[in-house]
C-alpha positions in Angstrom: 120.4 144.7 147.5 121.8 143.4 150.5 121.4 145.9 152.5 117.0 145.3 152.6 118.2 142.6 155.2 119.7 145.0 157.6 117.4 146.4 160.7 118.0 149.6 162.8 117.0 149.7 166.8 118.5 151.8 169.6 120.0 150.2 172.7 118.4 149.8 176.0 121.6 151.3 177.9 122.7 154.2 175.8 120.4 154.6 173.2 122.9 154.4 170.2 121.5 153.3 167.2 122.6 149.9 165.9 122.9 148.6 163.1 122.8 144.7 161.8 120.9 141.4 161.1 117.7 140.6 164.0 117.4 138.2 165.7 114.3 137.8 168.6 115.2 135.6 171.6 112.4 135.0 174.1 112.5 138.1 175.5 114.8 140.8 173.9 115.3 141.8 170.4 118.8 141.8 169.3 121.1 142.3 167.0 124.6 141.9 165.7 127.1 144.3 165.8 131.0 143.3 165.1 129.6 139.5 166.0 128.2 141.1 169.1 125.0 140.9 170.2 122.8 143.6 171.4 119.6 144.1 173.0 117.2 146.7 171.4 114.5 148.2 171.8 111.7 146.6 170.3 109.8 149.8 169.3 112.5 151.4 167.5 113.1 148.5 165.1 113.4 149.6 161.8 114.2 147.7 157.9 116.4 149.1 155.7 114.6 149.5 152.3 118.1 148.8 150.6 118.2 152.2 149.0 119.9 155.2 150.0 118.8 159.3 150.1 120.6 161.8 147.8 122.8 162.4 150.2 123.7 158.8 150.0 122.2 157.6 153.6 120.7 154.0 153.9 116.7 154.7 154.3 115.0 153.1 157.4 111.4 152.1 157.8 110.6 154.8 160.3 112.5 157.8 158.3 110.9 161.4 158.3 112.2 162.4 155.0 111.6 165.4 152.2 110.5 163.7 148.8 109.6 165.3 145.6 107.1 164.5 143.6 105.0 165.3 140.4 101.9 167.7 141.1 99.1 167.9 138.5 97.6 170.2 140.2 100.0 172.9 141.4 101.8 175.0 139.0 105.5 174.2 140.3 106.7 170.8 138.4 107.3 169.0 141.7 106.8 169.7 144.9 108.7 168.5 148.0 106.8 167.1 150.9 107.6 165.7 154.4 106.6 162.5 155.2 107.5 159.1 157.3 108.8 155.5 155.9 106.3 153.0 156.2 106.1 149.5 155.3 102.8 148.6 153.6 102.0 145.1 151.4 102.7 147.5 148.7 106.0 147.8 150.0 108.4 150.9 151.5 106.2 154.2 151.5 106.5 157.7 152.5 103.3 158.9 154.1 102.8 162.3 154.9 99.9 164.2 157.5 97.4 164.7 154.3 97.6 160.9 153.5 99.3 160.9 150.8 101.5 157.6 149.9 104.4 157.8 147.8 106.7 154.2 146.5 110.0 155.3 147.8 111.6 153.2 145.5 110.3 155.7 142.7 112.9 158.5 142.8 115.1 157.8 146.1 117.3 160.9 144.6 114.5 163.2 145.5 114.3 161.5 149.1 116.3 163.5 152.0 116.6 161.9 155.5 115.8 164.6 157.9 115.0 162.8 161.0 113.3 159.8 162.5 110.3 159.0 164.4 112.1 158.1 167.1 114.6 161.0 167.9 112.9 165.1 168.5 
């Protein structure tokens, strides 16, 4: 899965998102694009987690995502919930308002990328 190894942070100038390996100089994040390199913004930095959505999107630290899971206590068998990807010791997560932590690694076909933290 080499694609954990690829980061995600949007450009000082126009605010495209790149993508590419990170490198930190002294005083600018950056990263390569097309053996270019480009100065990010530090708090838009994101990992890959080296797995994709069902729609077949690469999934970023910093995701907002729909994710199904198992209820045992509702009567629908899963139930979809909104949540953001975190990194935690335990690995990627999706963490949602209530607190509750999902592996995202677990069923990345119930995942759907809807947004990002970083973009309205």
């Amino acid at each position: 899965m080499k694609d954990r190894y690829l980061f995600r942070g949007k450009r000082f100038d126009d605010g495209e998102w790149i993508i590419g390996g990170l490198v930190h100089t002294e005083d600018h994040w950056i990263t390569g694009r097309n053996g270019e390199l480009e100065y990010i913004k530090e708090s838009t930095i994101g990992q890959c987690t080296g797995l994709k959505d069902k729609n077949g999107k690469l999934i970023f630290e910093g995701d907002v995502v729909n994710y199904q899971y198992a209820s045992w206590d509702s009567e629908e068998n899963n139930v979809t919930v909104e949540g953001q990807v975190i990194w935690t010791t335990a690995g990627f997560r999706v963490a949602n308002a209530e607190g509750m932590c999902a592996n995202v690694g677990d069923r990345p076909s119930t995942i759907e990328i809807i947004g990002n933290i970083h973009e309205a």
